[in-house]
C-alpha positions in Angstrom: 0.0 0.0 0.0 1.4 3.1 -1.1 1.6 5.8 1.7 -0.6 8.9 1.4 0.2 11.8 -0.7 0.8 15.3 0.9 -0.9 17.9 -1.7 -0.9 21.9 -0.6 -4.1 23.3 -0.2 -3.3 25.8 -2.2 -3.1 23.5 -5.1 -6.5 21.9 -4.2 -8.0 25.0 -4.3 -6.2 25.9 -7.9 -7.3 22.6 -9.5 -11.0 23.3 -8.1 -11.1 26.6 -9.4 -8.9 25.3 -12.7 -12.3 22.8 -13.0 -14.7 25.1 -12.3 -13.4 27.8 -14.8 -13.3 25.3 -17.8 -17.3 23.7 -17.2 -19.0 22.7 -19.2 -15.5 20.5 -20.2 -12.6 18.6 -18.7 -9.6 20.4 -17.3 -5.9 19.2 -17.3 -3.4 20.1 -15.4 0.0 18.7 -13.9 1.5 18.7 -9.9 5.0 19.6 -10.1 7.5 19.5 -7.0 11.2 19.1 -5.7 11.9 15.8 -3.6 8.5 14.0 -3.6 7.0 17.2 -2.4 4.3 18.6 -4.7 4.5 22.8 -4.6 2.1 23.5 -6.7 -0.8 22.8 -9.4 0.1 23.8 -13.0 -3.0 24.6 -15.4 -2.5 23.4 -18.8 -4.8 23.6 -21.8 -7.0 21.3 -22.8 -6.8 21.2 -26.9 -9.6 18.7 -27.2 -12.3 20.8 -25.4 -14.6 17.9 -24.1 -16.9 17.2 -21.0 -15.7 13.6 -21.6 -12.1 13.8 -22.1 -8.8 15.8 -22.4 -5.5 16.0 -24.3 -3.0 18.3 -22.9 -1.2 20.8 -25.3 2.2 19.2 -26.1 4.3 22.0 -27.4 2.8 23.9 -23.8 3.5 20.2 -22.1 7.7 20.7 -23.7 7.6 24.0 -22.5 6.8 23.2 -19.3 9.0 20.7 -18.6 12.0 22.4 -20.0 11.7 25.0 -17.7 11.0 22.5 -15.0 14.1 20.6 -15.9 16.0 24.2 -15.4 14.4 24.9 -12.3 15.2 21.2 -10.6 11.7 20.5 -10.7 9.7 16.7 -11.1 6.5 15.6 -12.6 5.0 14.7 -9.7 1.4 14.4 -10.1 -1.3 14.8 -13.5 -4.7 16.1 -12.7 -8.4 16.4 -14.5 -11.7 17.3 -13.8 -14.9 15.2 -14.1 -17.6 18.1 -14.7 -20.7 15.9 -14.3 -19.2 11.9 -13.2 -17.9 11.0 -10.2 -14.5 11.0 -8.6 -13.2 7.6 -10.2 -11.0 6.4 -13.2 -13.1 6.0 -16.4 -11.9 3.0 -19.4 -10.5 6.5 -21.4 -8.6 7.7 -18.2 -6.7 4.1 -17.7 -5.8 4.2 -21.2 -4.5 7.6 -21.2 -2.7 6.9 -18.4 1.5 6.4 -18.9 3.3 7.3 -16.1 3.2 4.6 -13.0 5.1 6.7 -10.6 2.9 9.8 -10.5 -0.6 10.2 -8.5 -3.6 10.8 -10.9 -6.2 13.4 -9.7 -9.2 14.1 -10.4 -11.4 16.8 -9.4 -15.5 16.3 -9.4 -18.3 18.6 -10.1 -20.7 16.1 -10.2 -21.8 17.9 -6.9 -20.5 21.4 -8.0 -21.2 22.8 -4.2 -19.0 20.4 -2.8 -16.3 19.7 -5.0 -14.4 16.3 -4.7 -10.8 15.1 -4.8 -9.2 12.2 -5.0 -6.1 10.1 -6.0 -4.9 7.1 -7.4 -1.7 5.4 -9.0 -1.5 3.2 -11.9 -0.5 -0.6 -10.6 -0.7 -3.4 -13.2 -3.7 -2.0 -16.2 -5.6 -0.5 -13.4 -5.9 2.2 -10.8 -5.3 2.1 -6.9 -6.7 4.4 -5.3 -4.6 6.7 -2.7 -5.2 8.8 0.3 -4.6 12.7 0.2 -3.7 14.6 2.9 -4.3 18.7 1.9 -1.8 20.6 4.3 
């Protein structure tokens, strides 16, 4: 069992507000830290506009991690939103899913008054679900 993941509130409330700003589709986004420690929620835009689905931008995605790279920073974490499921992998989120060593987030507005959070990490073709701790 993997131990819990530490995410800054601050980042909860940007990948809320990230979610709530791109309704009536999916956002995207990616947790980037030093050390294991995820500092903070990057937005990135979503080039396949969709309540269903997302696809990151990937010359914004290069970018990005070039200047990461520069700045000593890791890939720590990839988030979404769900504007109208629940808080749970779909078949399309497992099979967008490539990097077993990050936490997958995803933010719902199924209940739009009382957003929801959770995590998970890819293990063997599926997803296991993770606790977060928001400090």
């Amino acid at each position: 069992m993997r131990q819990p993941v530490c995410i800054p509130i601050a980042c909860r409330s940007a990948m809320i507000q990230h979610a709530m700003q791109e309704l009536p589709n999916e956002c995207c986004g990616i947790l980037i830290g030093r050390n294991e420690r995820i500092e903070r929620a990057q937005a990135l835009r979503n080039i396949e506009p969709s309540p269903d689905t997302y696809r990151m931008d990937p010359e914004e995605q290069v970018a990005l991690f070039r200047a990461m790279e520069q700045r000593g920073e890791q890939l720590l974490g990839i988030y979404h939103s769900h504007p109208h499921g629940p808080p749970e992998p779909s078949a399309l989120d497992l099979r967008l899913a490539f990097h077993p060593h990050v936490v997958y987030v995803i933010v719902s507005l199924e209940d739009p008054h009382c957003p929801q959070v959770r995590g998970f990490f890819l293990s063997q073709n599926s997803f296991a679900e993770v606790s977060l701790i928001f400090v």
